[in-house]
C-alpha positions in Angstrom: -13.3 -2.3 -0.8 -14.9 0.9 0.3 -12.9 3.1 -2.1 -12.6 1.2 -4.6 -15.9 -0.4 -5.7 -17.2 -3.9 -5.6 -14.4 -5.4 -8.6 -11.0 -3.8 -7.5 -8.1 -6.7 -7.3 -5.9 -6.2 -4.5 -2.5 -7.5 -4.6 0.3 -8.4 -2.0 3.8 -8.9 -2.8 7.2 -8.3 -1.8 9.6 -5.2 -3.7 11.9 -6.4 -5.7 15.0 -3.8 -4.9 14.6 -3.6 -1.1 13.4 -5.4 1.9 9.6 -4.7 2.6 6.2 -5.3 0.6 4.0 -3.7 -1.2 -0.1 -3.5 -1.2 -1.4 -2.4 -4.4 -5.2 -2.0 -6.3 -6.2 -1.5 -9.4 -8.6 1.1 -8.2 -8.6 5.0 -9.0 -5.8 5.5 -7.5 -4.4 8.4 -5.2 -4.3 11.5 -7.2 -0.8 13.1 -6.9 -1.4 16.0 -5.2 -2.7 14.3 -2.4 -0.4 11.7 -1.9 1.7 13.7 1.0 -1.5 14.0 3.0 -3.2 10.1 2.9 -1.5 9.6 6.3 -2.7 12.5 8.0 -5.5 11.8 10.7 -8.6 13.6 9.3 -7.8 12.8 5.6 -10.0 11.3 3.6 -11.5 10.8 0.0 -14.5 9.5 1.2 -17.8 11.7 1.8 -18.4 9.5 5.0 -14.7 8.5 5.8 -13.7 9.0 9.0 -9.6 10.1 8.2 -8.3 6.9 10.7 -7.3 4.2 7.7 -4.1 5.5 6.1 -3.1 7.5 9.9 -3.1 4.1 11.7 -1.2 2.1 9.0 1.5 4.9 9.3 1.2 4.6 12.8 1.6 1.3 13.0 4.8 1.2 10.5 6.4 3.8 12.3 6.3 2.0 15.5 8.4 -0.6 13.9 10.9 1.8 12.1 9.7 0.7 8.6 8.9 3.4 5.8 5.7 3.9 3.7 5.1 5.5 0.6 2.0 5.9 -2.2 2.6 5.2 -5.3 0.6 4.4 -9.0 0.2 1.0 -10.3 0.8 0.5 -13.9 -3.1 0.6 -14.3 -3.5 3.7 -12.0 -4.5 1.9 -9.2 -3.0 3.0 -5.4 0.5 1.0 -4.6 1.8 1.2 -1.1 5.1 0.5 -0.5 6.6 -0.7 3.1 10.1 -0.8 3.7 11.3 -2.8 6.5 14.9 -2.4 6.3 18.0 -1.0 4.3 19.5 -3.6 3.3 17.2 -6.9 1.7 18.3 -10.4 3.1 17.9 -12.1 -0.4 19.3 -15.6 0.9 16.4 -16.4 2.7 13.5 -14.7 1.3 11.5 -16.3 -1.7 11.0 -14.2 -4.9 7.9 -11.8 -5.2 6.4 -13.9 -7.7 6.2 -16.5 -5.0 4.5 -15.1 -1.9 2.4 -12.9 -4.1 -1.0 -13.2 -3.2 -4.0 -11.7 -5.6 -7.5 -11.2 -3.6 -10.4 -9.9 -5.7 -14.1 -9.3 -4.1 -16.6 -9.4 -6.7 
């Protein structure tokens, strides 16, 4: 993971209160005070980043009339947060503990 460094666990999981998923780290984190401009082409944390990560996932979650936020992990890592609709269809959809899925690049 570019901005996080070689040992940052990345994990994938649906939200518990609404219908979406989440992507979370525990990595440094976004500071708060730059979390309403992540999305914005151009942005970046990185000396050599070129600003197009964060712009195209909004893009691209837009397009389907979903929501994203940033948030902070309990260990200060970055959590994104996708909502996909208003209303969760909890009949048919497993619990986050069981298509949670933990990738870690060492």
């Amino acid at each position: 993971m570019d901005h996080g460094g070689n040992d940052v666990t990345v994990t994938i999981g649906t939200l518990d209160d609404e219908a979406g998923f989440f992507v979370a780290d525990d990595g440094p984190g976004v500071p708060r005070e730059e979390r309403s401009d992540v999305f914005e082409y151009g942005y970046s944390s990185a000396e050599n980043g070129t600003g197009l990560g964060l712009a195209i996932v909004n893009n691209i979650v837009e397009a389907h009339g979903w929501s994203i936020m940033v948030a902070e992990t309990d260990s200060g890592g970055a959590r994104f947060e996708i909502t996909t609709a208003s209303e969760p269809d909890q009949s048919a959809a497993p619990s986050s503990t069981d298509r949670r899925a933990e990738l870690r690049r060492s």
